[in-house]
N, C-alpha and C positions, 0 to 999 in steps of 0.2 A: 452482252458480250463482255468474258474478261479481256485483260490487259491483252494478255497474248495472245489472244485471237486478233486483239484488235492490230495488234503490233504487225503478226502475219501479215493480214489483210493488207495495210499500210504498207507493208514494203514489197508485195507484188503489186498494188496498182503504182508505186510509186517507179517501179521498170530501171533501174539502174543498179548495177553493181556497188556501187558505191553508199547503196542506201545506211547502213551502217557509220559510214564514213559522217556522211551530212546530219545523220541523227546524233553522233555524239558528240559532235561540234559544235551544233543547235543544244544539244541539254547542258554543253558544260558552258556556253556563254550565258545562259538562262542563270545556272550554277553561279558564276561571275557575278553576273549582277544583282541576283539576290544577298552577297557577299556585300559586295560594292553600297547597297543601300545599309545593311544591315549595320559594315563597318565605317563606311566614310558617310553615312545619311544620306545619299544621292538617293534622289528620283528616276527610277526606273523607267525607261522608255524603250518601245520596239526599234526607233529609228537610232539610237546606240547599242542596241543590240544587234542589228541586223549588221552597221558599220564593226563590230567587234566580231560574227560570225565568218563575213567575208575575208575580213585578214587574217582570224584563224584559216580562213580553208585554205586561203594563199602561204599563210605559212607549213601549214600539216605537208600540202601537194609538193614541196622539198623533197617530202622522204622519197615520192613515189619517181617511177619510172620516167623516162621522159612521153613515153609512150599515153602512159598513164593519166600522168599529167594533163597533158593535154585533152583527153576526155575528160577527167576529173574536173579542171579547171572551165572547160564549155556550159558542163553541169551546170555547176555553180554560178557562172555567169548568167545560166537562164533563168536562174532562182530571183534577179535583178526585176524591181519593177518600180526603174526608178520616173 
């Protein structure tokens, strides 16, 4: 399977509007922290990654409606498994 098949597949089982949203949020903290090791030497972990995706989506979910928001931000909270 290439990429965009796979990407497809990936965003209808994943059933939300906002798949988009969660995906470039996730690849730009991924982005970050690659950054972050490369230029400050830190060591890369999921559990500051994950603490840096969640406050991006709490910050992005601003732009959004109020409406919006509030679905957006339920999303994300499910994403939690803490």
């Amino acid at each position: 399977m290439d990429f965009f098949t796979t990407f497809a597949a990936t965003k209808q089982v994943f059933g939300s509007v906002f798949f988009m949203e969660v995906f470039v949020i996730a690849a730009w903290n991924i982005w970050k922290q690659r950054n972050n090791c490369i230029f400050n030497g830190c060591s890369p972990s999921i559990g500051s990654w994950r603490e840096a995706f969640f406050e991006e989506a709490n910050l992005q979910s601003t732009r959004m409606s109020v409406e919006k928001r509030e679905i957006f931000l339920s999303l994300v909270n499910s994403l939690r498994h803490d």
